[in-house]
C-alpha positions as CSV (number, residue, x, y, z in Angstrom):
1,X,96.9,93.1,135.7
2,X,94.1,95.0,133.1
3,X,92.1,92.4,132.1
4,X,92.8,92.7,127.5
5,X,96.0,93.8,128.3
6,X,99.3,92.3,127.3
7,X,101.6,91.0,129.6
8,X,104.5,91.4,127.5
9,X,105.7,94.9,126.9
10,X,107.2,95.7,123.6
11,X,111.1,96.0,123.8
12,X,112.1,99.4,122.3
13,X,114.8,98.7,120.6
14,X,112.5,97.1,118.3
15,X,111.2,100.6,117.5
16,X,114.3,102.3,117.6
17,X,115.9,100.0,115.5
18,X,113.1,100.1,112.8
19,X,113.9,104.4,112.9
20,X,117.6,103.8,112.2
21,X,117.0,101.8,109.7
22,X,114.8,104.1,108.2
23,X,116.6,107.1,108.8
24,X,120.0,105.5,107.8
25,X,117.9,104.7,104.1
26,X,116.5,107.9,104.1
27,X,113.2,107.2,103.9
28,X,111.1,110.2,105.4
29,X,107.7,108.2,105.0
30,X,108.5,105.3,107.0
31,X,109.7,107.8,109.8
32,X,106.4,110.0,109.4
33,X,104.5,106.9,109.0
34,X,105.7,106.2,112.9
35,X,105.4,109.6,114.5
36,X,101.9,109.3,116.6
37,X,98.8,110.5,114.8
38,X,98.6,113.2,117.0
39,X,102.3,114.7,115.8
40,X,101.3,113.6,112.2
41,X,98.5,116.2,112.7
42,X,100.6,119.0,113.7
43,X,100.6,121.4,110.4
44,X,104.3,121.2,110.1
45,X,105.1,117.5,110.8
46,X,104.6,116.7,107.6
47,X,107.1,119.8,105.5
48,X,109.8,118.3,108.5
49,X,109.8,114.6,107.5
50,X,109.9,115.4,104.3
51,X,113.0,117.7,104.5
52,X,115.0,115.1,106.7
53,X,118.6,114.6,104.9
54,X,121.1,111.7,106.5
55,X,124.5,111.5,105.6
């Protein structure tokens, strides 16, 4: 084991059920707000998120 690191990993359906949930409300800031800061950096992440539409 890393010494400072956790020994639990984080189950992803945690993740993936905070983006449905978000997606299902439409709510493009909470779905930019959990891209990486690396993708939020790319010049047209932003326009995207914004221009998501659910049904």
């Amino acid at each position: 084991m890393i010494a400072g690191a956790s020994a639990r990993v984080p189950d992803p359906r945690e993740a993936a059920r905070a983006y449905a949930d978000a997606g299902s409300r439409g709510d493009a800031e909470a779905l930019y707000a959990m891209m990486t800061a690396a993708s939020q950096r790319l010049p047209a992440a932003r326009r995207r998120s914004s221009m998501i539409t659910f049904q």
